[in-house]
C-alpha positions as CSV (number, residue, x, y, z in Angstrom):
1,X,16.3,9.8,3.6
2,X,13.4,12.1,2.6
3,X,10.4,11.2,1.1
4,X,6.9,13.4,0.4
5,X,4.8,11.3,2.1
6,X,3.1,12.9,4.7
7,X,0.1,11.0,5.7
8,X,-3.0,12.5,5.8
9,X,-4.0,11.2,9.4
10,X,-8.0,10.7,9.5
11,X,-8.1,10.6,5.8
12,X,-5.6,7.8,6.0
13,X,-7.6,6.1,8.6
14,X,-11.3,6.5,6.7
15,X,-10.5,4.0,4.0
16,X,-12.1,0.3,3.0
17,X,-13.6,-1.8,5.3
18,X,-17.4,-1.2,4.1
19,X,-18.3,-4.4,6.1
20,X,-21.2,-3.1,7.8
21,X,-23.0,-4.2,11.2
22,X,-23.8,-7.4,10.3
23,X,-23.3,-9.5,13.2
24,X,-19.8,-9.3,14.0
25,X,-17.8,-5.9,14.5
26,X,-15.1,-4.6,11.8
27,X,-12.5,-6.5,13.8
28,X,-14.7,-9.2,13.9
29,X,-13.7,-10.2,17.6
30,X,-17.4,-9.4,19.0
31,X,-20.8,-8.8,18.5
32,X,-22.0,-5.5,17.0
33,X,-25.2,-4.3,19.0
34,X,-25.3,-0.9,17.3
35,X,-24.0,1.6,15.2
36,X,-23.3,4.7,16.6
37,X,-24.2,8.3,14.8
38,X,-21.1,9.7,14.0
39,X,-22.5,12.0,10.7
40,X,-21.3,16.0,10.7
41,X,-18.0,17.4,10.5
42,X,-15.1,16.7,12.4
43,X,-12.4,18.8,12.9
44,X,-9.2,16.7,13.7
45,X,-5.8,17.2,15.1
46,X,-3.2,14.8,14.1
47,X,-0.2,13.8,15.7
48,X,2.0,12.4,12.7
49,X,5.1,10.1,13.3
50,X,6.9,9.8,9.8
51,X,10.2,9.5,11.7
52,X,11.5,6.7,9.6
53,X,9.9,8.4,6.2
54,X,12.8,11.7,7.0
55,X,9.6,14.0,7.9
56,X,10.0,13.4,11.7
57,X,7.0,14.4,13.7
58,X,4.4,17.0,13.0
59,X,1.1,18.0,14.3
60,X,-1.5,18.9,11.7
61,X,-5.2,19.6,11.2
62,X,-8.0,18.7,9.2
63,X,-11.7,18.4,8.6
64,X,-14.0,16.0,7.5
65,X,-17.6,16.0,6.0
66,X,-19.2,12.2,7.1
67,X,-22.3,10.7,5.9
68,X,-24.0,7.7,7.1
69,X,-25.9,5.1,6.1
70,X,-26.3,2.0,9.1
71,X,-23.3,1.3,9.9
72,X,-21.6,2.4,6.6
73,X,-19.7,5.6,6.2
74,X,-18.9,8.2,3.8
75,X,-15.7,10.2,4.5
76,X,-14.7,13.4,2.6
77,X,-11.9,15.4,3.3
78,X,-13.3,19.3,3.2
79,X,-9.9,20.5,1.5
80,X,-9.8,17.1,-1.1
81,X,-12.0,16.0,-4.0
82,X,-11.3,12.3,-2.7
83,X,-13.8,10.1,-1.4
84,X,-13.5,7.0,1.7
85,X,-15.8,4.0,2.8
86,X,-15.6,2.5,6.3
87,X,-17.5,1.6,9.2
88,X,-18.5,1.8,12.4
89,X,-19.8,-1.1,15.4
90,X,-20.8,0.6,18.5
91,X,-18.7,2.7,19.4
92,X,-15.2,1.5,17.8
93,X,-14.4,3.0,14.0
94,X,-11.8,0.7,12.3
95,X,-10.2,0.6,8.8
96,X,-7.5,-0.4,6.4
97,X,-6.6,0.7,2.6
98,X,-4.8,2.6,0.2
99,X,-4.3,5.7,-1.7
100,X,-1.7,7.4,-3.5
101,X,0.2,9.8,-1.9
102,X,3.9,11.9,-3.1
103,X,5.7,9.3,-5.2
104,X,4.5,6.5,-3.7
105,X,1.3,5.1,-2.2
106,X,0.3,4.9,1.8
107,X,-1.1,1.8,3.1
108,X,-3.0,1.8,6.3
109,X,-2.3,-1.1,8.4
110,X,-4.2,-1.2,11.3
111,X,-6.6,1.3,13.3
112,X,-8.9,1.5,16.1
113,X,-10.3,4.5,17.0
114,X,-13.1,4.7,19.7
115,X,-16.2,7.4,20.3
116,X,-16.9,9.0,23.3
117,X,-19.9,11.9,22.9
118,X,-19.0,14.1,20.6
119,X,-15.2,13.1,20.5
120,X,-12.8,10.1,19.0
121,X,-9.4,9.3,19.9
122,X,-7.4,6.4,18.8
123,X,-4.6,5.2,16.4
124,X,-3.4,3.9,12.9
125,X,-0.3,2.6,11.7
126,X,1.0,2.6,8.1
127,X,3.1,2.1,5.4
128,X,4.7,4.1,2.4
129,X,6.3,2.9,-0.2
130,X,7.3,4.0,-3.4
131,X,10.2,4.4,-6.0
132,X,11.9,1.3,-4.5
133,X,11.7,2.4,-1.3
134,X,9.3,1.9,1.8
135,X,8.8,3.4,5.4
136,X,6.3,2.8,8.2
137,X,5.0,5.5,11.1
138,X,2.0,5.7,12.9
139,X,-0.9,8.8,13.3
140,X,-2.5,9.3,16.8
141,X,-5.9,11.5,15.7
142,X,-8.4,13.3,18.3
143,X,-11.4,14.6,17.0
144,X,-14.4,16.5,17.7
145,X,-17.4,16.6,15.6
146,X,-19.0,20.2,15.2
């Protein structure tokens, strides 16, 4: 089976969350000391795994504009209109959401990506699911901030 979703790596990962650094980190497992600075642009690359969506694996690219405020985060696609709130606690960025995407809508359901300089690394899983149907895969995202 084909579907259009093709996730949107980073993007998909810089949803919800807007806890901020109050105390506990986003996965609330341990004490956040700090928030690092991760404002600029970062230029990602993307390794998708929609294997079980019909769009197999693909490498792709993108860039984001981030603003910051504490610990709370503004992320905007260059190449979108759309708009994303997260977070950061040290140096560990982790979120969760939702957003339409094809005929359906992709739900992000777990991350953890960690900082190191001027570089991230790290993981999310998600869904899809539209039309009656759903699918899961995963995106594996480095990034390096301009």
């Amino acid at each position: 089976m084909h579907f259009s979703s093709r996730p949107i790596g980073l993007l998909s990962i810089l949803l919800g969350l807007a806890t901020g650094c109050s105390g506990d980190d986003v996965s609330g497992s341990s004490t956040c000391s700090g928030c690092s600075n991760v404002a600029g642009v970062w230029d990602t690359s993307e390794a998708v795994d929609g294997t079980a969506c019909g769009n197999g694996t693909y490498t792709q690219t993108n860039s984001y504009l981030v603003t910051q405020t504490g610990c709370s985060l503004t992320v905007k696609p260059v190449s979108s209109s759309l708009t994303f709130q997260g977070t950061i606690c040290n140096d560990t960025l982790s979120w969760s959401g939702s957003y339409p995407e094809g005929d359906g809508t992709t739900t992000i359901t777990s991350s953890s990506y960690t900082l190191s300089g001027s570089s991230l690394s790290g993981t999310a899983r998600w869904t899809w699911s539209g039309s009656g149907r759903s699918c899961s895969g995963s995106t594996v995202v480095n990034g390096t901030k301009q």
